[in-house]
C-alpha positions, 0 to 999 in steps of 0.5 A, spaced: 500 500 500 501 506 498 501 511 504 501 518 507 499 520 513 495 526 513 490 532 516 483 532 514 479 539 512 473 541 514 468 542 507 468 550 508 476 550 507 476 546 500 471 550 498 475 555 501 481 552 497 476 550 491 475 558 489 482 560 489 484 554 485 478 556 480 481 563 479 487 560 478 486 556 473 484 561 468 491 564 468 493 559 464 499 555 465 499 547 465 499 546 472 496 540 475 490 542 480 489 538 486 482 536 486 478 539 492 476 532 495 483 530 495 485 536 499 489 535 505 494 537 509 500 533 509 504 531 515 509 525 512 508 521 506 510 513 507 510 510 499 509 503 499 509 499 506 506 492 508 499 491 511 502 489 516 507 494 517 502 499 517 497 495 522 504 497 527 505 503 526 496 506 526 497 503 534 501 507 535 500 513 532 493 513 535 496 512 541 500 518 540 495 522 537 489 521 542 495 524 547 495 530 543 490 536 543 485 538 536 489 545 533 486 552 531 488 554 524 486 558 519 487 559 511 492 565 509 494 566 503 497 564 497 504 563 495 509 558 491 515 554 492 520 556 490 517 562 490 511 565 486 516 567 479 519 560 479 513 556 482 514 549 482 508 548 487 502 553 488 500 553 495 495 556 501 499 558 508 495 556 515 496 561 520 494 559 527 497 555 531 502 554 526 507 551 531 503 546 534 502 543 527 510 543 527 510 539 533 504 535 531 509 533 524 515 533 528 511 527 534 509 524 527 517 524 524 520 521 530 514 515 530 515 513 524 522 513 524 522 509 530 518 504 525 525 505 520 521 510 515 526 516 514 526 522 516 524 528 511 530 532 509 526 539 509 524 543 514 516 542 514 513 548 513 505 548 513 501 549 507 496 546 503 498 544 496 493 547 491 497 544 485 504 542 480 507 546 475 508 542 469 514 544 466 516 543 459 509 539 458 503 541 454 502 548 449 503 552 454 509 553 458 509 560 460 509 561 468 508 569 467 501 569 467 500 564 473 506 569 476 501 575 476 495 570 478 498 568 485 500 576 485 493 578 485 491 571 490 496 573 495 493 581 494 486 578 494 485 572 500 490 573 505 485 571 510 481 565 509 476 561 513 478 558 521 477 552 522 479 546 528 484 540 526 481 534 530 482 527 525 488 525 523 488 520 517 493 515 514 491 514 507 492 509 502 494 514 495 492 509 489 496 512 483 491 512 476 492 515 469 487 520 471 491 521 478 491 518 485 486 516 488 486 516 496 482 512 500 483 512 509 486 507 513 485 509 519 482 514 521 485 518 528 482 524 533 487 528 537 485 528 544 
């Protein structure tokens, strides 16, 4: 099975997400737009672990995770990585408690890697992936337009809506031509 494990959102936030993206959209660069009811927010992608494995590691991260305490987040604005003239990957930032996702990432990583899954290189940095560049495909390449889109975004939608993280999900992704398609697991509560 292909696994991450994940924050689940509430329907007003991918609504929320779902605008921005259609506004974005129509820039026109070939991006690959996340479908809404993929939205998620990423705390550790796994790759491919056995049933068993997997079984292992949901005791304990529920055992973990009930210890913790729902977060307070809100949905701020728009930005790209590496940076919104270059984007690579087109994104909502979250503000609130920001910190206690960190540490929320952080639980996850060490648990993780003490199931012998290795630690992610990058520094996570809370976010909401909204879609892909794809650089080199299809007949329109030019990342100017949506450049300028993601300008007026960051203008436009700095504050989003609030909402409480309380479910957690480890999630099978099963990849397809037409994207992947995900699947919970498990399903997880903080405290």
């Amino acid at each position: 099975m292909r696994l991450f494990i994940a924050l689940e959102l509430p329907e007003n936030v991918i609504r929320h997400a779902a605008g921005i993206i259609g506004r974005l959209k129509r820039s026109g660069p070939d991006i690959k737009w996340v479908r809404p009811e993929s939205l998620h927010i990423t705390l550790k992608f796994l790759g491919d672990v056995e049933k068993d494995e997997a079984d292992d590691l949901a005791m304990d991260l529920g055992v973990a995770y009930g210890n913790g305490r729902p977060l307070d987040l809100s949905v701020g604005g728009c930005g790209a990585f590496p940076n919104p003239k270059q984007p690579s990957v087109i994104w909502l930032g979250l503000n609130g408690d920001t910190q206690g996702l960190v540490r929320l990432a952080a639980k996850t990583e060490v648990i993780c890697e003490a199931h012998g899954f290795p630690r992610e290189k990058r520094a996570f940095k809370p976010h909401l992936t909204l879609g892909r560049a794809r650089r080199g495909k299809g007949p329109n390449t030019s990342l100017a337009p949506l450049s300028a889109a993601i300008a007026a975004a960051v203008r436009e939608s700095s504050n989003g809506p609030s909402f409480r993280a309380d479910t957690i999900v480890l999630m099978q992704s099963t990849l397809t031509p037409k994207g992947a398609i995900y699947n919970p697991v498990t399903k997880f509560n903080l405290g």
